[in-house]
Short mmCIF file of the C-alpha atoms (twelve columns), coordinates in Angstrom:
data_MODEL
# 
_entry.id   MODEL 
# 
loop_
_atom_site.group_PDB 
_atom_site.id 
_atom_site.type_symbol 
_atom_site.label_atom_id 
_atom_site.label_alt_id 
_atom_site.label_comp_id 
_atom_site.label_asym_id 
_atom_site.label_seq_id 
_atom_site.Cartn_x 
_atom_site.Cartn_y 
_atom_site.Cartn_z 
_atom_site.pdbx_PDB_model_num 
ATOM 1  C CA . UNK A 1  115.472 56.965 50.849 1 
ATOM 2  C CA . UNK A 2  118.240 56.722 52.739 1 
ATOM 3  C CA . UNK A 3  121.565 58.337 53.780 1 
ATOM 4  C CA . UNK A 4  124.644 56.996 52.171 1 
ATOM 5  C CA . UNK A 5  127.961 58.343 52.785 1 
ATOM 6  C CA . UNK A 6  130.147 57.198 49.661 1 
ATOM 7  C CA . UNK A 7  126.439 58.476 47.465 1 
ATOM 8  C CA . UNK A 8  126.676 61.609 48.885 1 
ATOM 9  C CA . UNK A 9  130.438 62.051 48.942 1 
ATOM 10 C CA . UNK A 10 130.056 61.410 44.933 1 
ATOM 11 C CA . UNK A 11 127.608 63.963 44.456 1 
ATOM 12 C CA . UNK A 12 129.189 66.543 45.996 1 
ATOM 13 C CA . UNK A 13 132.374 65.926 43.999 1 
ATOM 14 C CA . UNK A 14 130.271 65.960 40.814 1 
ATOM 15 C CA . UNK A 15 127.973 69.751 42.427 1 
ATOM 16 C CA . UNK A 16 130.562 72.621 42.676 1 
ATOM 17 C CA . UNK A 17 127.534 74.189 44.625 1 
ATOM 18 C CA . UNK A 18 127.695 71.194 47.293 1 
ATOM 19 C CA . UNK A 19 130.734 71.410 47.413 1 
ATOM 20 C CA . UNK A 20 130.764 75.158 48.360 1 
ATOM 21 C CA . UNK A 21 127.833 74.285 50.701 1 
ATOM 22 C CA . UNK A 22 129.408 71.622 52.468 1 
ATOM 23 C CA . UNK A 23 132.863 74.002 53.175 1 
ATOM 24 C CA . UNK A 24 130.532 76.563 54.392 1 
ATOM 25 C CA . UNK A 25 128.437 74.302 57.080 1 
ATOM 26 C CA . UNK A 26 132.039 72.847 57.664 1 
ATOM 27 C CA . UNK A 27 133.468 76.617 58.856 1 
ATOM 28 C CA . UNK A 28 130.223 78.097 60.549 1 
ATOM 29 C CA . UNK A 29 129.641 75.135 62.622 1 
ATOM 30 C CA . UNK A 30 132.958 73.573 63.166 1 
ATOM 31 C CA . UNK A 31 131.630 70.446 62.268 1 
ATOM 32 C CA . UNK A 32 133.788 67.554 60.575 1 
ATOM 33 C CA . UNK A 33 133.616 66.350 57.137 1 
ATOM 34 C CA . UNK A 34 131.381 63.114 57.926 1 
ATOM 35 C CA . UNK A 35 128.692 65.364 60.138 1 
ATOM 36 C CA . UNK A 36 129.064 68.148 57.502 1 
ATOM 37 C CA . UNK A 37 127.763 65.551 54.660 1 
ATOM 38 C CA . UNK A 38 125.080 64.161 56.443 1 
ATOM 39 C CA . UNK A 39 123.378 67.389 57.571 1 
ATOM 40 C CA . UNK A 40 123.886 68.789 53.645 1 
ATOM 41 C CA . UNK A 41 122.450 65.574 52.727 1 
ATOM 42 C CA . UNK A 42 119.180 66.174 55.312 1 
ATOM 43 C CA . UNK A 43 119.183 70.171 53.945 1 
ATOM 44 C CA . UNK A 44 119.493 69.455 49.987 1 
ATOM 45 C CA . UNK A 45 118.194 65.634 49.511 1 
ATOM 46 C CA . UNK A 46 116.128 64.285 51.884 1 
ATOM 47 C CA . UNK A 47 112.188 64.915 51.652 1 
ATOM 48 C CA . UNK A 48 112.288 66.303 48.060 1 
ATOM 49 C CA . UNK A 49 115.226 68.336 48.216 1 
ATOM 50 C CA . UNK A 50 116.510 70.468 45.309 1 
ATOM 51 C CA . UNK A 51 119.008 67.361 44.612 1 
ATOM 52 C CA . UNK A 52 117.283 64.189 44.936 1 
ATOM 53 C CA . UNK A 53 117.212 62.881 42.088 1 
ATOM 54 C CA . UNK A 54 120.468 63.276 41.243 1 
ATOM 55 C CA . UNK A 55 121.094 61.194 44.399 1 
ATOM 56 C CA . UNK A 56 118.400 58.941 43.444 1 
ATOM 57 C CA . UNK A 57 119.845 58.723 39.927 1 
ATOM 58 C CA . UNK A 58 123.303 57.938 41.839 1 
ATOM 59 C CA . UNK A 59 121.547 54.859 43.860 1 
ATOM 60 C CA . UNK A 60 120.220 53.218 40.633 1 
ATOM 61 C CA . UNK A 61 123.536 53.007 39.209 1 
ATOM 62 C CA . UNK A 62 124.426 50.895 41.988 1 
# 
């Protein structure tokens, strides 16, 4: 599986948990938005993370 920004942008807007997660790596690291996303995505989706099949479920759709 791969990293996809507009996936990952869509599950966050649908996870008021991501959402909180991503504003959180966003202040403690200074990092912007696009870095933010792809280092929640490597944390919560990539090699079984808690949400990948929702992101999974998000790629089929496609």
């Amino acid at each position: 599986m791969r990293y996809i920004k507009s996936q990952m942008k869509q599950l966050v807007r649908e996870d008021v948990r991501l959402q909180q997660k991503l504003k959180q790596l966003m202040e403690e690291h200074d990092l912007e938005k696009g870095y933010a996303l792809k280092a929640l995505y490597h944390a919560e989706v990539a090699d079984s993370g808690k949400y990948m099949e929702a992101y999974r479920e998000l790629d089929d759709l496609k």
